[in-house]
C-alpha positions in Angstrom: 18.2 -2.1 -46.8 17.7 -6.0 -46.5 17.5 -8.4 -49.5 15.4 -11.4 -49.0 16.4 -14.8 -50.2 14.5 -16.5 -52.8 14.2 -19.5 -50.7 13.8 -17.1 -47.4 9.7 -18.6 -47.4 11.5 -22.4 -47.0 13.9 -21.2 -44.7 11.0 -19.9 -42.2 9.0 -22.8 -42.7 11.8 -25.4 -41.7 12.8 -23.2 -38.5 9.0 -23.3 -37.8 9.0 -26.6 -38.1 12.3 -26.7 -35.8 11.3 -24.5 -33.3 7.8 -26.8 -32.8 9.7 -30.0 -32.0 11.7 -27.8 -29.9 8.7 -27.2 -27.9 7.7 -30.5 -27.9 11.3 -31.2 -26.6 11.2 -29.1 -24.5 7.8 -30.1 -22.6 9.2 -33.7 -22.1 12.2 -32.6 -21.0 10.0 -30.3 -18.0 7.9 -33.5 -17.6 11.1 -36.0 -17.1 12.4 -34.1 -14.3 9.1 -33.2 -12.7 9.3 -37.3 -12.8 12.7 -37.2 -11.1 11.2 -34.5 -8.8 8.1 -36.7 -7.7 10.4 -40.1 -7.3 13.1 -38.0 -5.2 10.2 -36.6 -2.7 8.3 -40.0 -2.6 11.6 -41.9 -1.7 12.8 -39.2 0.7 9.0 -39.6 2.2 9.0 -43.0 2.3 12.3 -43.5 3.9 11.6 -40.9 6.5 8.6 -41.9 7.6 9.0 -45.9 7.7 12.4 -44.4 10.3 10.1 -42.1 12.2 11.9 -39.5 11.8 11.4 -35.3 12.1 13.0 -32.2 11.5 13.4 -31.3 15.0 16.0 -34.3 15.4 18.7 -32.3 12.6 21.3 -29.5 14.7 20.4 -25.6 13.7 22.9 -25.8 10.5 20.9 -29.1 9.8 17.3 -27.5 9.9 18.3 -24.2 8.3 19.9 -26.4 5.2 16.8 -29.2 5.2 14.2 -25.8 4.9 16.4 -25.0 2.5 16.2 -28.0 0.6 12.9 -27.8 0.8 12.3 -24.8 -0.5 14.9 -25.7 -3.6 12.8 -28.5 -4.7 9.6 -26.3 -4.0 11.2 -23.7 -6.8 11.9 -26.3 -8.6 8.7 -28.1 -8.7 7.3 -24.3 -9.6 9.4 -23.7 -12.3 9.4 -26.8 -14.2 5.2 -26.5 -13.9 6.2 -23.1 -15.8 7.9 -24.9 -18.1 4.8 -26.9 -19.2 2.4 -24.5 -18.8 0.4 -23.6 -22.3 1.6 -20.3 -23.6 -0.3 -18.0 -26.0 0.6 -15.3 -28.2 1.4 -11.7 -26.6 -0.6 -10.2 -28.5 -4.8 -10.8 -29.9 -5.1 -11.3 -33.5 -7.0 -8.8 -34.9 -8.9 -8.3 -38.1 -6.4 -8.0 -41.3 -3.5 -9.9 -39.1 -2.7 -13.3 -41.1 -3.7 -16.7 -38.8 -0.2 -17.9 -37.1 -1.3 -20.6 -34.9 -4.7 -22.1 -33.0 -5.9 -18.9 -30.5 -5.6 -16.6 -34.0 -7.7 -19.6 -35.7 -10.0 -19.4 -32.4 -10.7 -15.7 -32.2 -11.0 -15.2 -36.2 -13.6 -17.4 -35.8 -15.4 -15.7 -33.4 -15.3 -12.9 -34.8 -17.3 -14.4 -37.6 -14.1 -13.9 -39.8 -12.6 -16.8 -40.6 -13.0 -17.0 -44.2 -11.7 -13.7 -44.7 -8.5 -14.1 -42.1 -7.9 -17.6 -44.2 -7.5 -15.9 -47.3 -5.1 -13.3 -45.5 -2.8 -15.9 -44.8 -2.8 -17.2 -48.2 -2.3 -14.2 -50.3 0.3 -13.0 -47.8 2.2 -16.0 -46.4 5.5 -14.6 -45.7 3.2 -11.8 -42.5 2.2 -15.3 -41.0 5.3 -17.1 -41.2 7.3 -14.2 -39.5 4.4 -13.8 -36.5 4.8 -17.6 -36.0 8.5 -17.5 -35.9 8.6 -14.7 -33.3 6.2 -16.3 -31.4 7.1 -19.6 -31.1 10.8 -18.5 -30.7 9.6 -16.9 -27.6 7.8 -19.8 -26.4 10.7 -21.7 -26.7 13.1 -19.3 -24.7 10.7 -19.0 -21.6 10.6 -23.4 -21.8 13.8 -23.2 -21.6 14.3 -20.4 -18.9 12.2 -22.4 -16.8 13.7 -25.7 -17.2 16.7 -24.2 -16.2 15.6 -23.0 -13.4 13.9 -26.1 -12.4 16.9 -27.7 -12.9 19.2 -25.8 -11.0 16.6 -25.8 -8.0 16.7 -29.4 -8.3 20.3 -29.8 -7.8 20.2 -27.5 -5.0 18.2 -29.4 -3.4 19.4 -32.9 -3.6 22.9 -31.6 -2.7 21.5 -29.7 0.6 19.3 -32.7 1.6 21.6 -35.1 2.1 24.2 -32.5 3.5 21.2 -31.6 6.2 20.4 -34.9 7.1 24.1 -36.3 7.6 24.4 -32.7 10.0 21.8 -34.5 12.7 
């Protein structure tokens, strides 16, 4: 048996309010090191080309740890798109279920049932609140997963770059 705070409505609404700016952290973050991503593979371009050079000039270890490289900031590229990528709600708001957030908004409307869903989610508040929180704490985890992930692909690859070019 669980007793509910008196505040516990205030409570939900600030970590709402938390987890959103996380989100919106978390997008800029994903979009600063796509930015690092895109300047590290146009100066790596650009200084390759302008010395005409080509794989086939780097020993075996060389060209197995430059298609390696590659592939590092190919995965990371990937995942950092991931990262930035709109996400929607695991499930479809259906009749009766309060609105959470814009899609529920979207298909109540549709449905011809906004009015009705609207007044849902003000005489029950506290259905809403807990659907937003469990959705947006989701969204929040798979950002970050995927920045991660970006990140660590990115590192990869600006180590093994360097290490494959100074193996020619």
């Amino acid at each position: 048996m669980s007793e509910r705070a008196p505040d516990g409505s205030a409570a939900g609404l600030r970590l709402l309010s938390e987890l959103r700016a996380e989100t919106a952290h978390a997008d800029n973050k994903a979009s600063l090191l796509l930015g690092a991503l895109s300047m590290t593979a146009g100066l790596l371009g650009g200084l390759l080309a302008t010395r005409r050079w080509s794989v086939s000039q780097l020993s075996l270890t060389g060209t197995v740890l430059w298609w390696a490289a590659v592939t590092a900031l190919a995965g990371s590229l990937l995942s950092l798109l991931l990262a930035v990528r709109p996400r929607y709600s695991t499930r479809a708001w259906i009749p009766g279920r309060p609105l959470t957030y814009f899609d529920d908004i979207r298909r109540a409307a549709q449905q011809g049932l906004l009015a009705e869903a609207l007044d849902r989610t003000r005489t029950n508040p506290d259905t809403g609140l807990l659907s937003a929180l469990t959705e947006n704490s989701r969204i929040v985890a798979h950002k970050h997963h995927w920045i991660r992930a970006g990140l660590d692909f990115y590192c990869a690859g600006v180590v093994l770059l360097p290490t494959a070019l100074a193996l020619h």
